[in-house]
N, C-alpha and C positions, 0 to 999 in steps of 0.2 A: 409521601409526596416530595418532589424534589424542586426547591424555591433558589432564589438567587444564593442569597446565605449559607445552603448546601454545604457544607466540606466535602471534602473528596480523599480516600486513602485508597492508596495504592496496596494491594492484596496480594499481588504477586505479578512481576514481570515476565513476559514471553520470552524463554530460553533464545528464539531470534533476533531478540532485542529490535527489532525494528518499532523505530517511532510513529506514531500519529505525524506529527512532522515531515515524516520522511517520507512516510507514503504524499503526502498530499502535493509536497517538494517534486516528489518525482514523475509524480499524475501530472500535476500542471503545469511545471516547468521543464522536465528534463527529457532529453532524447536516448536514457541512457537505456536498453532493450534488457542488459544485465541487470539492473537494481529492480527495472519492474520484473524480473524473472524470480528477485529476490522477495520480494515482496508477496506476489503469485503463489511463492510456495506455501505462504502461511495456512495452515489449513482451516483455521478459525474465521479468515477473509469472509464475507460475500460473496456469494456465486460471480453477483451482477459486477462487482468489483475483478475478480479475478475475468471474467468475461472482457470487461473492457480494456482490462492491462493486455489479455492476448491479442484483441485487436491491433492495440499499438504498436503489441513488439512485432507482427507479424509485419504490420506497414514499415515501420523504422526498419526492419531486418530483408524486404523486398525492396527498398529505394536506397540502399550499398548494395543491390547484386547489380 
């Protein structure tokens, strides 16, 4: 069971080093179509995640044409 007191080790990082941060950075604050392109790649992602990232780049990248 996992209680507030918990530790936490880190086991091994994602060769794409993308952060928890960064994805959440880039969800909810940024217009940037490239990082969530980067982020999309991860193959580990959630569907529903990687769904919602295409949505946006797709909007972000049709309101520059």
């Amino acid at each position: 069971m996992i209680r507030s007191d918990s530790s936490i080790q880190l086991v091994q990082k994602h060769p794409a080093a993308i952060s928890v941060l960064f994805c959440n950075e880039t969800y909810f604050n940024n217009v940037d179509p490239v990082a969530m392109a980067k982020i999309q790649s991860v193959d580990e992602l959630a569907l529903d995640w990687k769904q919602k990232l295409n949505k946006r780049i797709r909007r972000l990248t049709n309101n520059k044409e």
